[in-house]
C-alpha positions as CSV (number, residue, x, y, z in Angstrom):
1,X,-3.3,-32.9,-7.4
2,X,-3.3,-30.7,-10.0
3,X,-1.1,-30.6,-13.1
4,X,1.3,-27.9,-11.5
5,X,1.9,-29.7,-8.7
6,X,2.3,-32.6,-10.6
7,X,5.0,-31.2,-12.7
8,X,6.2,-29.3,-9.5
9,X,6.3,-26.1,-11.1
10,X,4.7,-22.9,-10.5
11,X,1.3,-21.9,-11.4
12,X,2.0,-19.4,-14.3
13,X,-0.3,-18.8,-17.4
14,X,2.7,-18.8,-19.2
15,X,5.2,-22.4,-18.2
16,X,8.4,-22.4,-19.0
17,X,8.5,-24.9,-22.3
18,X,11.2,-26.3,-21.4
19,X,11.0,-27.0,-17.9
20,X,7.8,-28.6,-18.8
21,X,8.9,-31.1,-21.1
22,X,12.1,-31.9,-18.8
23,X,9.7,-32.8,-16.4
24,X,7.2,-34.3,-18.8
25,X,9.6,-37.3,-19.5
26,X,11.1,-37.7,-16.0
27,X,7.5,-38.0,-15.1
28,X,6.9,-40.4,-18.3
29,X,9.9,-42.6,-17.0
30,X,8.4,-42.9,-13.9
31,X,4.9,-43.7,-14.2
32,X,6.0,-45.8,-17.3
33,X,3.3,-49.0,-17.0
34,X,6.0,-51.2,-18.2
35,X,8.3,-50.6,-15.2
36,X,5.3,-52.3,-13.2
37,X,4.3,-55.6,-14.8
38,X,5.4,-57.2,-11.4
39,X,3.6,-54.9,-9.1
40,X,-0.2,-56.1,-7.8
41,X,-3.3,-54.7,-10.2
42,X,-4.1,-51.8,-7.7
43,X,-0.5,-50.6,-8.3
44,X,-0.9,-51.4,-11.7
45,X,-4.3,-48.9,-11.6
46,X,-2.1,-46.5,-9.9
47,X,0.5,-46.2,-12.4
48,X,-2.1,-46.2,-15.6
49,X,-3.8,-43.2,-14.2
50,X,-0.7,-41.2,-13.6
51,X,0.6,-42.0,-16.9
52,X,-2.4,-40.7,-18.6
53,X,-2.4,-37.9,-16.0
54,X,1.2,-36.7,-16.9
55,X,-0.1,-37.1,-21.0
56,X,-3.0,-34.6,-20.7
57,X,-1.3,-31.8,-18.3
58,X,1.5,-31.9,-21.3
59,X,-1.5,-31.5,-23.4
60,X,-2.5,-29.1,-21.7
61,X,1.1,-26.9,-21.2
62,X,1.2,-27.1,-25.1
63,X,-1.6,-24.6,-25.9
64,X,-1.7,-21.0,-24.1
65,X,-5.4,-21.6,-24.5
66,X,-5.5,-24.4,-22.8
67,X,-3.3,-23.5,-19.9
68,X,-5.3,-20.2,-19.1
69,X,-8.8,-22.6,-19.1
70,X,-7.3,-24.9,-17.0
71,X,-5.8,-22.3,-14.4
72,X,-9.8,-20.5,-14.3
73,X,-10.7,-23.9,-13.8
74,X,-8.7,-24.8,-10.7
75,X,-9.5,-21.5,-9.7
76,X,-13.6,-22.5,-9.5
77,X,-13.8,-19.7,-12.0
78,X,-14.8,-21.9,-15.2
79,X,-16.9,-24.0,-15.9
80,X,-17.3,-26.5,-19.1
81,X,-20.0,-25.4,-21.4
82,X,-20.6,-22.2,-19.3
83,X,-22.5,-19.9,-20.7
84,X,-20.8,-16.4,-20.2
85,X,-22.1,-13.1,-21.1
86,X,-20.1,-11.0,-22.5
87,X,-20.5,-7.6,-22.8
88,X,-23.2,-6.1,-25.5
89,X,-19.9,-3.9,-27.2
90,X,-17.6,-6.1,-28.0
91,X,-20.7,-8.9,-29.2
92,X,-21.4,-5.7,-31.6
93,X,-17.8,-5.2,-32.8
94,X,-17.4,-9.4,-33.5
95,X,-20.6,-9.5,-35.4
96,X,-19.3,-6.6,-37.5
97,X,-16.2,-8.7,-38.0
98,X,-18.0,-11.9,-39.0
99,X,-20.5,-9.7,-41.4
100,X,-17.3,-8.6,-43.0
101,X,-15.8,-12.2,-43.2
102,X,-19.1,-13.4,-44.5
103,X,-19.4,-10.9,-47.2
104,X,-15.4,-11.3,-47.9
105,X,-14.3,-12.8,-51.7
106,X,-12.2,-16.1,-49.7
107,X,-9.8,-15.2,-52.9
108,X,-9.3,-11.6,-52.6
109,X,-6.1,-11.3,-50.9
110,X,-6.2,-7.5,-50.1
111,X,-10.0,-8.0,-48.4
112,X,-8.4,-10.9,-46.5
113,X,-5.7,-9.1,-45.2
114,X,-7.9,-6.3,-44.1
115,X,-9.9,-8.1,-42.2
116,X,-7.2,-10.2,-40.5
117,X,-5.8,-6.8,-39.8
118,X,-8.9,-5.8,-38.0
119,X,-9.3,-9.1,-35.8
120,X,-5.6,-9.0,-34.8
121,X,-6.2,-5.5,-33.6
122,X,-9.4,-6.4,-31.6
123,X,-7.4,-9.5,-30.7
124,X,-4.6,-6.4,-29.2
125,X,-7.4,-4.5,-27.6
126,X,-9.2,-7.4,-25.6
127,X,-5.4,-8.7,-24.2
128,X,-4.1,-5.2,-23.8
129,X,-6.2,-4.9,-20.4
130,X,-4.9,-8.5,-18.9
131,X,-1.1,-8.5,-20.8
132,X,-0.2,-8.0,-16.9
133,X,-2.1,-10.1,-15.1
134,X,-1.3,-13.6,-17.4
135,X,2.6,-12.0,-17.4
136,X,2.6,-11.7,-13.6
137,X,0.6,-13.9,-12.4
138,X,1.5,-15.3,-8.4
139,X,-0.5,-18.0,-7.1
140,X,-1.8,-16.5,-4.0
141,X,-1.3,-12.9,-4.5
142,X,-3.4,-12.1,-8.0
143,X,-6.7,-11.6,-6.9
144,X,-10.1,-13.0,-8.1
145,X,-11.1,-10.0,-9.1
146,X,-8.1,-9.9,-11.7
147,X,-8.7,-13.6,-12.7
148,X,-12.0,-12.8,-13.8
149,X,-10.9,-10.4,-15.9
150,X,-9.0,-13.1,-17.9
151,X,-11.6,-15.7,-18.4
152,X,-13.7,-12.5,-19.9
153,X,-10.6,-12.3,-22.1
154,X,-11.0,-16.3,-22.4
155,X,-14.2,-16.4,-23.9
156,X,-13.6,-13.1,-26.0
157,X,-10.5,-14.8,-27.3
158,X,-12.7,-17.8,-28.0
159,X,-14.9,-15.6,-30.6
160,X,-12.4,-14.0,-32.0
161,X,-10.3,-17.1,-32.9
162,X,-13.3,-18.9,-34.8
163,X,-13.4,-15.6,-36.9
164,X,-9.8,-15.8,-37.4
165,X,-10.1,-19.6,-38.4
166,X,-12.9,-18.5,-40.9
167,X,-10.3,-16.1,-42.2
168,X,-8.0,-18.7,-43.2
């Protein structure tokens, strides 16, 4: 079962919030250990692994980030510690960004701001090709072909937000 089904909603990069955490504690209530102190130690088992299950999908429904991982992973299309290759001009454009953090004065607010400026606008260009694919996403109907596309945006996104935390 995956978290989706779990929560019974749809698979969507983007869950509603709310629904989520509606279910989130209906689920919480139910798989509560403490409703079970009567039931036999395999029941017991049962309940300790749903609760924890129900805590890490939230986990995981709290953070776009994680969501989209999780989504390429049910999809066979991620792996942990894969290592993707991405492609040799965009590797070019995030080193020039990181030379430019490196070099930056952390305490010169105008060179700060320019280069934030210039990550959030290759952060614009890498999501500008997939904006449709994570915003229409159908289980079933977007292809793999499309889904690939986002875990390149993944790990792009992934470079691009440790230069962004450098930033700050």
């Amino acid at each position: 079962m995956n978290f989706f089904e779990l929560y019974t909603i749809p698979v969507s990069f983007n869950p509603d919030p709310e629904t989520v955490k509606k279910q989130f504690y209906l689920l919480s209530r139910k798989f509560h250990p403490d409703f079970f102190g009567g039931a036999d130690e395999a029941e017991k088992q049962h309940v300790l692994e749903m609760s924890a299950l129900v805590n890490k999908a939230y986990k995981t429904f709290q953070s776009a980030d994680a969501v989209m991982k999780y989504l390429l992973q049910i999809h066979s299309l991620l792996e942990e510690e894969e290592k993707y290759a991405l492609p040799p001009q965009f590797l070019m454009e995030v080193m020039e960004l990181n030379e430019q953090v490196m070099e930056m004065d952390k305490e010169d607010q105008a060179a700060k701001a320019l280069v934030l400026e210039l990550a959030n606008e290759l952060q614009k260009n890498i999501y500008e090709p997939v904006e449709a694919i994570i915003t229409n996403y159908q289980e079933g109907i977007t292809t793999e072909k499309e889904l690939l596309q986002v875990k390149e945006y993944y790990y792009k996104k992934k470079y691009l937000t440790r230069i962004l935390a450098e930033i700050s």
